[in-house]
Steps between C-alpha positions, in 0.01 A plus 500: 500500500131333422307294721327205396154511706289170455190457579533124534765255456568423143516135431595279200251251359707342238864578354699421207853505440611554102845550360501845559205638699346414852118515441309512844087446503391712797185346688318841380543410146764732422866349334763659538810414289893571578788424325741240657775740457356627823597176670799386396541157678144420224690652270800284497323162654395195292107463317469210775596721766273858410201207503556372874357788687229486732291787645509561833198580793244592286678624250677772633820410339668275251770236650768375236668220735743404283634848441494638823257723410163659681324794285247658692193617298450881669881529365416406154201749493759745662717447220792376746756302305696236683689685805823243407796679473753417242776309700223285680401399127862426405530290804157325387618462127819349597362254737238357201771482259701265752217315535 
């Protein structure tokens, strides 16, 4: 098992949200970029819907409000994917596609 040891907080300056990557600006000018397949509720939402997000505190982590979705920024540098498991997804898919 690894340990991620930080010497500060990593925070999130700026973020974009393309068709199949989640780019993150980090406020020490580094960007890191994941694919969406590692969330799947951006994978399956709506353009409109990856582009409402807000960042939260100082930029600690990213809040997708429409998605039900909080990605914190130590996980992405952790390489965490989203902890969702697949029958909480299911339930999630089939509630949008009722909507």
């Amino acid at each position: 098992m690894t340990t991620l040891a930080l010497e500060t907080e990593p925070t999130a300056l700026n973020v974009t949200v393309t068709e199949d990557d989640l780019i993150v600006d980090l406020v020490d000018g580094r960007r890191i970029i994941v694919p969406l397949a590692w969330y799947p509720r951006l994978m399956y939402a709506t353009a409109a819907e990856r582009q409402n997000f807000q960042l939260l505190g100082e930029g600690y982590a990213i809040e997708f409000s429409d998605l039900d979705e909080h990605i914190g920024i130590e996980g992405i540098l952790a390489g965490r994917h989203s902890g969702e498991s697949q029958k909480s997804l299911e339930k999630w898919l089939n509630t949008r596609k009722r909507n």
